[in-house]
MMTF fields as JSON, N, C-alpha, C and O atoms, coordinates in Angstrom:
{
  "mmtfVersion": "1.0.0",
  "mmtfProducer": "UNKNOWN",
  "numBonds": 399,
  "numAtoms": 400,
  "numGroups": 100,
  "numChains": 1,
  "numModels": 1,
  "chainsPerModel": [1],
  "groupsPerChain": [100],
  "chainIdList": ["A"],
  "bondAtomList": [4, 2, 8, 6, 12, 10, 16, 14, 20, 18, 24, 22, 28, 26, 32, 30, 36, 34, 40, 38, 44, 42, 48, 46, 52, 50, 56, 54, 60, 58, 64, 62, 68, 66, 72, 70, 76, 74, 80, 78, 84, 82, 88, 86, 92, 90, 96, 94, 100, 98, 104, 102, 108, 106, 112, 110, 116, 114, 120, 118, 124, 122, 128, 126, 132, 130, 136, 134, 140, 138, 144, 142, 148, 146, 152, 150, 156, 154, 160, 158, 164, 162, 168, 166, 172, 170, 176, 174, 180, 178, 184, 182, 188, 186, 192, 190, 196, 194, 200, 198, 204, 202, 208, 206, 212, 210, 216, 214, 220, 218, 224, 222, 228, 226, 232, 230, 236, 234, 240, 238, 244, 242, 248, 246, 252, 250, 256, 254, 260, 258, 264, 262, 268, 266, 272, 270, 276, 274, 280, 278, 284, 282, 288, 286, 292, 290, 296, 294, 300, 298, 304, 302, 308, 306, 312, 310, 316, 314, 320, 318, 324, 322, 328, 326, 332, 330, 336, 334, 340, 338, 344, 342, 348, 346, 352, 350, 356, 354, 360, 358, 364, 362, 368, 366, 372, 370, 376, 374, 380, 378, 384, 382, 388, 386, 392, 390, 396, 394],
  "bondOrderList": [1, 1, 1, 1, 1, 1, 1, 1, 1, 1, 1, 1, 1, 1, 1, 1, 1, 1, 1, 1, 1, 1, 1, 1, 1, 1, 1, 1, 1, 1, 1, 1, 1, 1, 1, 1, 1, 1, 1, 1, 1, 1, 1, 1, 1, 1, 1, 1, 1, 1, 1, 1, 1, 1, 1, 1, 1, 1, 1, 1, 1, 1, 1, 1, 1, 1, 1, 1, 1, 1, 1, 1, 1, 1, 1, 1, 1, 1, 1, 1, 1, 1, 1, 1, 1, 1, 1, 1, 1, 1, 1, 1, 1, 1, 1, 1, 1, 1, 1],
  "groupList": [{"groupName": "UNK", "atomNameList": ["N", "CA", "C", "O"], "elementList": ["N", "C", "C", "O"], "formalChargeList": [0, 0, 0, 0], "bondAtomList": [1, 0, 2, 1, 3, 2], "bondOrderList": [1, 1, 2], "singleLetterCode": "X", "chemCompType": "L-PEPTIDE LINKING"}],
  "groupTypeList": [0, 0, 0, 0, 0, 0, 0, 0, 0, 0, 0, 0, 0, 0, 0, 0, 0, 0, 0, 0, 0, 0, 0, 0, 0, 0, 0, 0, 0, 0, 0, 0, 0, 0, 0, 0, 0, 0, 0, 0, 0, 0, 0, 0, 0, 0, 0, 0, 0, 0, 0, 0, 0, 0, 0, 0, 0, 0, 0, 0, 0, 0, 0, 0, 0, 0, 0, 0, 0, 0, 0, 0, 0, 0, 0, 0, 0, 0, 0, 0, 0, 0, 0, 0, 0, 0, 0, 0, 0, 0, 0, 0, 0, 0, 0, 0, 0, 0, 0, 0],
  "groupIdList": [1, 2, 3, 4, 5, 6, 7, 8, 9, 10, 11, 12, 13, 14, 15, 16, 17, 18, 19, 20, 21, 22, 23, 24, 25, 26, 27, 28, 29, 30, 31, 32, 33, 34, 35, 36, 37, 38, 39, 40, 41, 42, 43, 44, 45, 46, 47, 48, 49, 50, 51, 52, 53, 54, 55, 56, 57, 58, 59, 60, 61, 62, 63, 64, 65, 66, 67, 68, 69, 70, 71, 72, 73, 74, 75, 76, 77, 78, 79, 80, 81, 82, 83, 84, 85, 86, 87, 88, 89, 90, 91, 92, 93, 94, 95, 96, 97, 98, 99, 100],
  "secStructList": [7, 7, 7, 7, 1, 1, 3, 3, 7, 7, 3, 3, 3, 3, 3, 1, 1, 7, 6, 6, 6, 6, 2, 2, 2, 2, 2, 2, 2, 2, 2, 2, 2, 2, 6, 7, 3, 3, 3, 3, 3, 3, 3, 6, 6, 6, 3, 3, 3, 3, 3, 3, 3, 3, 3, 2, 2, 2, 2, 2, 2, 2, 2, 2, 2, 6, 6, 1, 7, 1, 1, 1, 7, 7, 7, 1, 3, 3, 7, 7, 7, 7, 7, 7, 7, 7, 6, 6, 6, 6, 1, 1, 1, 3, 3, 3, 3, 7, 7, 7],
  "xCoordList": [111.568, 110.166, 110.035, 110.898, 109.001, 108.52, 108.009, 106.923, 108.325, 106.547, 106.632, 107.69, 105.38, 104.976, 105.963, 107.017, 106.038, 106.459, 106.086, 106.773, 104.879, 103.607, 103.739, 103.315, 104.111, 103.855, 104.772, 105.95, 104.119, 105.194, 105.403, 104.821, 106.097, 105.707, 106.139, 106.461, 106.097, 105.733, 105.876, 105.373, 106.689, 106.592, 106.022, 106.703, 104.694, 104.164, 104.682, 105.418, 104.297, 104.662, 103.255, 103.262, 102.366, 101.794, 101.286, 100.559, 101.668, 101.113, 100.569, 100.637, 100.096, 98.495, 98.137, 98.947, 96.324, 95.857, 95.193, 94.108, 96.107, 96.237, 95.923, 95.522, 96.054, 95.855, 94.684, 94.443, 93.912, 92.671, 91.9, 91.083, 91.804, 90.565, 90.296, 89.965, 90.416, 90.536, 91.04, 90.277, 92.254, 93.294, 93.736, 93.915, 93.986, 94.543, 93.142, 93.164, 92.089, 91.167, 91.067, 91.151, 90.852, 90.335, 91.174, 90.844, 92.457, 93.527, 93.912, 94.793, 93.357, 93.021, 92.212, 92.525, 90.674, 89.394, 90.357, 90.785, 90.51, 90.67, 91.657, 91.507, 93.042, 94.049, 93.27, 93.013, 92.929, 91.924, 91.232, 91.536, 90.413, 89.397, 90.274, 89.737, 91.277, 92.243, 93.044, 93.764, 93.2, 93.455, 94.913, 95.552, 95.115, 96.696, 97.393, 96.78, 98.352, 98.849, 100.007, 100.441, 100.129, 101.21, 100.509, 99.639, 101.21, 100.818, 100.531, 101.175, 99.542, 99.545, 99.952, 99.684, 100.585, 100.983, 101.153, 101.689, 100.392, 101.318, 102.796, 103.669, 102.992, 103.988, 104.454, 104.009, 105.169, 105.207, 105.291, 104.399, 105.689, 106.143, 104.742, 104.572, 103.784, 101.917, 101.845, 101.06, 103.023, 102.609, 102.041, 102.092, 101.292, 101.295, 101.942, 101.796, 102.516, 103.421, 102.183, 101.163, 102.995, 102.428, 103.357, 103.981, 102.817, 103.876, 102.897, 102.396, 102.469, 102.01, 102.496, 103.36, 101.961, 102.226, 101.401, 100.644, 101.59, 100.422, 100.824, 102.001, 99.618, 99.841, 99.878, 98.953, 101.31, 101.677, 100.174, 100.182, 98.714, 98.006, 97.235, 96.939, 97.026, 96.348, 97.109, 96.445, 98.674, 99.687, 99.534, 99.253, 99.643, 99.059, 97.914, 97.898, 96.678, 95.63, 95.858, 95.889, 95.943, 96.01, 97.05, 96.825, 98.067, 98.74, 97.747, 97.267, 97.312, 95.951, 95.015, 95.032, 94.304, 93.281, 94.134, 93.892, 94.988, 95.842, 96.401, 97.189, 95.578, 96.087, 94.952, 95.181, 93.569, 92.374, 92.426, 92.278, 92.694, 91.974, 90.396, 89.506, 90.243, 88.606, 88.55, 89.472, 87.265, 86.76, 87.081, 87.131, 87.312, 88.044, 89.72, 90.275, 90.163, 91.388, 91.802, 90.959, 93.199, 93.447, 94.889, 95.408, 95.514, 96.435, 97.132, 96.813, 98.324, 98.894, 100.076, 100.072, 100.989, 101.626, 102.01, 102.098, 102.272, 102.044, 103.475, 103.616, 104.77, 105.944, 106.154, 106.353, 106.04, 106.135, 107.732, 108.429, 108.258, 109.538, 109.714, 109.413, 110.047, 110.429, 110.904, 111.661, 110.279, 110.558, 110.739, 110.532, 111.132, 112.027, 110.494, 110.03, 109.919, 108.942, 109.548, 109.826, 109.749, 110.203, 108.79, 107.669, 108.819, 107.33, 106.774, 105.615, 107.798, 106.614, 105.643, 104.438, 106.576, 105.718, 103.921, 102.851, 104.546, 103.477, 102.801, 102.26, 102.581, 101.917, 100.734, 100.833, 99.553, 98.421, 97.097, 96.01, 97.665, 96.819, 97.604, 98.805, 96.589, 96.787, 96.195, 95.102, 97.467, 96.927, 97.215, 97.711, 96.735, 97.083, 98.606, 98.969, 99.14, 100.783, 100.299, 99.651, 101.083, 101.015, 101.882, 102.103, 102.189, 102.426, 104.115, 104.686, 104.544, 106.465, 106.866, 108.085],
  "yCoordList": [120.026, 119.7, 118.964, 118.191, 119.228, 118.554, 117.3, 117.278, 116.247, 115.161, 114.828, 114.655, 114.718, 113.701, 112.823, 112.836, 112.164, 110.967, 109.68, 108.715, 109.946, 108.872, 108.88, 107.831, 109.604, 109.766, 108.921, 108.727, 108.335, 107.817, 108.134, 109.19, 107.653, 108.026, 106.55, 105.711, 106.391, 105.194, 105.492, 106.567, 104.483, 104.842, 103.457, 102.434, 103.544, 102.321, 102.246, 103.133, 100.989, 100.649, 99.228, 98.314, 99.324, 98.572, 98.17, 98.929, 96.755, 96.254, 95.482, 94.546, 95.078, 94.603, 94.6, 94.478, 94.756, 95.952, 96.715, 96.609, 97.51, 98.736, 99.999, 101.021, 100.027, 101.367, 101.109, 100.039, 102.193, 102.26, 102.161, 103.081, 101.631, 101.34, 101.897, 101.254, 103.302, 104.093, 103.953, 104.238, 103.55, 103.623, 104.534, 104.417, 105.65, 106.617, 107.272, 107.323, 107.688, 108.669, 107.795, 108.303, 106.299, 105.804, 106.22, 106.886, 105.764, 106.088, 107.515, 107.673, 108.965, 110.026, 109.927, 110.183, 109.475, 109.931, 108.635, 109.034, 107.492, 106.56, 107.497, 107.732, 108.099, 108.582, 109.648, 109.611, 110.569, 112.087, 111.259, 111.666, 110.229, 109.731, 109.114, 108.983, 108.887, 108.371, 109.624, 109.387, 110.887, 111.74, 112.217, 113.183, 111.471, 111.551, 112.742, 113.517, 112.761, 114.175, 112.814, 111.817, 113.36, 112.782, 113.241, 114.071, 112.408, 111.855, 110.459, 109.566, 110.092, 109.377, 109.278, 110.306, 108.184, 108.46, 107.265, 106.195, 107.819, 106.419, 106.104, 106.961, 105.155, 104.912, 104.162, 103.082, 104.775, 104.298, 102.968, 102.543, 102.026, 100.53, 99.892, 98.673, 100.772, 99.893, 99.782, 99.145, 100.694, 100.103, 101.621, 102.501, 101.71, 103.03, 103.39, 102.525, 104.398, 104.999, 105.935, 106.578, 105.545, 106.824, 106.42, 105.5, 108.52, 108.613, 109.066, 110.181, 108.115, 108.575, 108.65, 107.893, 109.467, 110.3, 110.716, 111.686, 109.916, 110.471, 109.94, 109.628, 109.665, 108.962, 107.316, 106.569, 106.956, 105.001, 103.987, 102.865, 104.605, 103.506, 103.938, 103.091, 105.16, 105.057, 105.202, 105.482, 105.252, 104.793, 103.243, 102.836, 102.458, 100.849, 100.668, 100.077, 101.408, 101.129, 101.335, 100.403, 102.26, 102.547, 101.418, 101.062, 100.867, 99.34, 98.781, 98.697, 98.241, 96.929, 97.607, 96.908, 98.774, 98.884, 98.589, 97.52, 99.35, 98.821, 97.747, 97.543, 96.831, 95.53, 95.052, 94.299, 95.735, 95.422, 96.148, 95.662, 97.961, 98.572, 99.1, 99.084, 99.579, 99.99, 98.486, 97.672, 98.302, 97.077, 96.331, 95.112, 97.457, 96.914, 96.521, 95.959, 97.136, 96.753, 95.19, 94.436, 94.737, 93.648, 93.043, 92.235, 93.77, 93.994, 92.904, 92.374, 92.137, 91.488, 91.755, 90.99, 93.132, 93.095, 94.364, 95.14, 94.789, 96.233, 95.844, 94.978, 97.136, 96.7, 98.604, 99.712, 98.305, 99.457, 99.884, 99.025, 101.139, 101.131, 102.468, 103.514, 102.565, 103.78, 104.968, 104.917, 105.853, 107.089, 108.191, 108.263, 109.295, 110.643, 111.525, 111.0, 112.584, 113.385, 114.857, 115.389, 115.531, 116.346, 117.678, 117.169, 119.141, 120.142, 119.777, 119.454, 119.897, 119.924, 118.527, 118.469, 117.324, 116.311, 116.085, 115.55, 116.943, 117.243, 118.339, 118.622, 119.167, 120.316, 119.916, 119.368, 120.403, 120.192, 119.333, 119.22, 118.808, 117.351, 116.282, 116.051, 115.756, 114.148, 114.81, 115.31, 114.588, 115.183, 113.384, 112.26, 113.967, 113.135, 113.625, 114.781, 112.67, 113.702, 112.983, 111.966, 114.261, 113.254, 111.682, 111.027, 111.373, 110.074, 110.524, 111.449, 109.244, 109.141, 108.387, 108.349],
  "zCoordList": [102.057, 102.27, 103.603, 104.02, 104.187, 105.585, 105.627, 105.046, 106.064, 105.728, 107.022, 107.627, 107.536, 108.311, 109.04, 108.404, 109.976, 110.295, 109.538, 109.202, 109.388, 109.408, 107.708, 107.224, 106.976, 105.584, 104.645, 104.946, 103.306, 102.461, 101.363, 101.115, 100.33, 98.983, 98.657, 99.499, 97.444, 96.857, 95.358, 95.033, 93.948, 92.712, 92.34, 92.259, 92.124, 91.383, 90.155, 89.723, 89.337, 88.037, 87.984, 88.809, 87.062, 86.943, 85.714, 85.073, 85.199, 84.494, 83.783, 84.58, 82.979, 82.548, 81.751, 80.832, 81.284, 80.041, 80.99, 81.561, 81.022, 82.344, 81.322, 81.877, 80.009, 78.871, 78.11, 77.551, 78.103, 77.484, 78.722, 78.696, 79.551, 80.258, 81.367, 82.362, 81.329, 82.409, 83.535, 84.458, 83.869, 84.693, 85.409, 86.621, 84.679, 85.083, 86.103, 87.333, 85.296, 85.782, 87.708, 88.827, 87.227, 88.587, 89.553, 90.535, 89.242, 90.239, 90.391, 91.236, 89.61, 90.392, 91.15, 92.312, 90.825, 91.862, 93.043, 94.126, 92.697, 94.361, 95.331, 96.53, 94.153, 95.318, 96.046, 97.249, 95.237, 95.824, 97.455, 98.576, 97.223, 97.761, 99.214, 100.313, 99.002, 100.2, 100.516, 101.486, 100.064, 100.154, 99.931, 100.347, 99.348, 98.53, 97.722, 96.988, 97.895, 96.178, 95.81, 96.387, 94.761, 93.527, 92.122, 91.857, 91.413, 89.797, 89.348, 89.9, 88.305, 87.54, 85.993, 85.371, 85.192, 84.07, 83.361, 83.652, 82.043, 81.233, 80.866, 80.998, 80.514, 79.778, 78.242, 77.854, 77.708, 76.11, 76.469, 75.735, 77.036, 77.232, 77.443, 77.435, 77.626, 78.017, 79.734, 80.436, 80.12, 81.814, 81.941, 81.082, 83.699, 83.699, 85.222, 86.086, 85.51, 86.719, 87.646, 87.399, 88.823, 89.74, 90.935, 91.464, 91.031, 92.161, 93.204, 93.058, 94.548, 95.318, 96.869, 97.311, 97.506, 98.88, 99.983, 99.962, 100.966, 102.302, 103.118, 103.301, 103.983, 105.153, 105.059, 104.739, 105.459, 104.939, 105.068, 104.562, 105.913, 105.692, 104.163, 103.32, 104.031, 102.614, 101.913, 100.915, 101.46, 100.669, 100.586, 99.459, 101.399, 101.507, 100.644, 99.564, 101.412, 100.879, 99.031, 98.229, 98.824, 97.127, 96.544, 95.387, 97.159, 96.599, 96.202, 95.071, 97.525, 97.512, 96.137, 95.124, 96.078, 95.082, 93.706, 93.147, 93.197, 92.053, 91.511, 90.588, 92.612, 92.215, 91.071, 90.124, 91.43, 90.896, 90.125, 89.004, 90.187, 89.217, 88.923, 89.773, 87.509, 87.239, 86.771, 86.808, 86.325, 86.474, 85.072, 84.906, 83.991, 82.666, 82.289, 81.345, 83.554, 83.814, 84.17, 84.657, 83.886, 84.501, 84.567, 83.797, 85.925, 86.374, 86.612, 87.677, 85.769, 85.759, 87.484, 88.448, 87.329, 88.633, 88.941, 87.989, 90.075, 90.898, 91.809, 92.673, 91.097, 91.721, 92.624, 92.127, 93.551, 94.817, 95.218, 95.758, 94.961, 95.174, 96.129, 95.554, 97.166, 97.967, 96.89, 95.921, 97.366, 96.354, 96.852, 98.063, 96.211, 96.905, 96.161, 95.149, 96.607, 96.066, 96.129, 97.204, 94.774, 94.646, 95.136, 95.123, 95.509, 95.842, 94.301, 94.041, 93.411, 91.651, 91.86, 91.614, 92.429, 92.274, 93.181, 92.888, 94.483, 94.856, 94.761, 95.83, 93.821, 94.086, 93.011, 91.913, 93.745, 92.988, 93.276, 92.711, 94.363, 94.339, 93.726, 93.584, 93.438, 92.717, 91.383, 91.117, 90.601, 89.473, 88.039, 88.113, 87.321, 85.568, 84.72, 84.503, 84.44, 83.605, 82.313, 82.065, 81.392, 80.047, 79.999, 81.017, 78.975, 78.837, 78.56, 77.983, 79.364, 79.07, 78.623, 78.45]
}
């Protein structure tokens, strides 16, 4: 796969009461909206994952928003780890995964 110079990926882990309160959906429409591909996902443990990918300032930017969340959310902590993006992980957009 090719990326960018300029491009990152990133494996969030965030959590909170980050489940139930539309988490996931926000952090499709915000990544879409910064123009991102990856995934979002829950996790059996109550946190939820994502794997996102673009250009390092709106990879940044989507940190900073996940710190907040939708507005019923309330994000205790947002741990950012350099990540490898496989084409499956990006193909699609920024999509929703089931839960792991």
């Amino acid at each position: 796969m090719n990326e960018a110079v300029d491009d990152a990926t990133l494996r969030l882990r965030i959590t909170g009461k980050v489940q139930g309160v539309w988490f996931r959906g926000w952090t499709v429409k915000t990544a879409r909206g910064l123009g991102l591909i990856g995934w979002v996902r829950n996790r059996r443990d109550g946190a939820v994952e994502a794997l996102i990918h673009g250009p390092h300032l709106a990879v940044e930017a989507m940190v900073v928003a996940s710190r907040q969340g939708p507005p019923a959310a309330r994000v205790t902590e947002v741990v950012a780890e350099k990540a490898l993006a496989s084409d499956e992980d990006l193909a699609g957009g920024f999509t929703q995964r089931p839960t792991s």
